[in-house]
C-alpha positions in Angstrom: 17.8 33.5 70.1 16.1 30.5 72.1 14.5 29.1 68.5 18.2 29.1 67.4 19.6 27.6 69.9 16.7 24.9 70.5 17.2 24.1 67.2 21.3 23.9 67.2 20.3 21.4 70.6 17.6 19.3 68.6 20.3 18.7 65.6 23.0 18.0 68.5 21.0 15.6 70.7 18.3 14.2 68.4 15.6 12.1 70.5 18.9 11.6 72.9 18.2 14.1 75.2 14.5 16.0 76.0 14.6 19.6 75.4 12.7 20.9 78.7 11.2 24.7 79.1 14.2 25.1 81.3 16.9 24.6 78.6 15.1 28.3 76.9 17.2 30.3 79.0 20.4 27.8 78.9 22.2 29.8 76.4 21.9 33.1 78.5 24.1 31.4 81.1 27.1 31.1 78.5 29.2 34.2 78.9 31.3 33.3 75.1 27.9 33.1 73.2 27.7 37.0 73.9 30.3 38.4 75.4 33.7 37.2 73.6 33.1 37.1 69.7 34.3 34.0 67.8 36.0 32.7 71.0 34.6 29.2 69.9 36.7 29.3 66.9 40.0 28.9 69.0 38.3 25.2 69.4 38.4 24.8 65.8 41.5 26.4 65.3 43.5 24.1 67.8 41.9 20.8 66.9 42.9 21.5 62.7 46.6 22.5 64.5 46.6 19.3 66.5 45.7 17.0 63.6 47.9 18.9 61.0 50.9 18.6 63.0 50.1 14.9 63.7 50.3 14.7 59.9 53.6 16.2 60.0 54.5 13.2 62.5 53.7 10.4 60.6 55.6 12.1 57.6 58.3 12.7 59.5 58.4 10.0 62.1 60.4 10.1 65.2 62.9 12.8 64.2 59.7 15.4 64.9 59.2 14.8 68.2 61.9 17.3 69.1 60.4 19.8 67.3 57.3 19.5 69.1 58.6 18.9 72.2 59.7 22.9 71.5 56.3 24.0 70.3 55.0 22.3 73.4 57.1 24.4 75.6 56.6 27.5 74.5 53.6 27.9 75.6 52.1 31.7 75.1 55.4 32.9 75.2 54.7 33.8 71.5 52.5 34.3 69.0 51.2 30.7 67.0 52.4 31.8 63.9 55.7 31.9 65.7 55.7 29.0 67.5 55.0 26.5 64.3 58.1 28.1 62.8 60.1 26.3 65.0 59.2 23.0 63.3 59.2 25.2 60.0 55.3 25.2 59.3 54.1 28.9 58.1 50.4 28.5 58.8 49.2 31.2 56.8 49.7 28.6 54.4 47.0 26.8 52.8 48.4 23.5 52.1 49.7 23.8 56.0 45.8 23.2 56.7 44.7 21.3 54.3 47.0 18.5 56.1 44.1 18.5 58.7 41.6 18.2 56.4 43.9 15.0 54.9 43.2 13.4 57.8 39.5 14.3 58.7 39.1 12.8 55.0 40.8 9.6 55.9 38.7 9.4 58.8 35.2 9.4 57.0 36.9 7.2 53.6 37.0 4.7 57.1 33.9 5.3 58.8 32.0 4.7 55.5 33.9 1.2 54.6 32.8 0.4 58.1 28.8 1.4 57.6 
């Protein structure tokens, strides 16, 4: 595991940051990287939510903000899939994502003008 995760730090931190015999052992010392399974993908998972609803925002302007003032306050009262309906997003819905992935595009389209 260390040669994995040495390399994972190399491609992360380039010449940034110098990979010491200590850091062998690092990944031991995170509890998700073994003991809850795909726990990282709820990172993932909320950051495509966040920018897919932010999509939703600028196509709907100001008359969303109620709707996600509601999402917002619900909390883990219910399941997600239930808590987007209330601003009538099913996101077992492909083109529900690909908003995120929209936006991700828009942001590279601007980071290549600007290289």
């Amino acid at each position: 595991l260390w040669e994995i995760y040495k390399k994972g730090l190399k491609s992360m931190f380039g010449d940034a940051v110098t990979i010491t015999k200590e850091y062998e052992y690092e990944w031991a010392t995170i509890p998700h990287f073994l003991d809850y399974p795909f726990y990282v993908y709820a990172y993932n998972f909320g950051n495509l939510l966040v920018l897919a609803l932010y999509q939703l925002y600028l196509e709907q302007g100001d008359s969303f903000i109620p709707k996600l003032k509601e999402v917002l306050s619900s909390g883990s009262a219910m399941s997600p899939v239930e808590i987007t309906k209330l601003v009538g997003v099913d996101i077992a819905s492909k083109s529900f994502w690909e908003k995120s992935i929209v936006y991700i595009q828009s942001m590279i389209d601007e980071l290549e003008e600007l290289v």
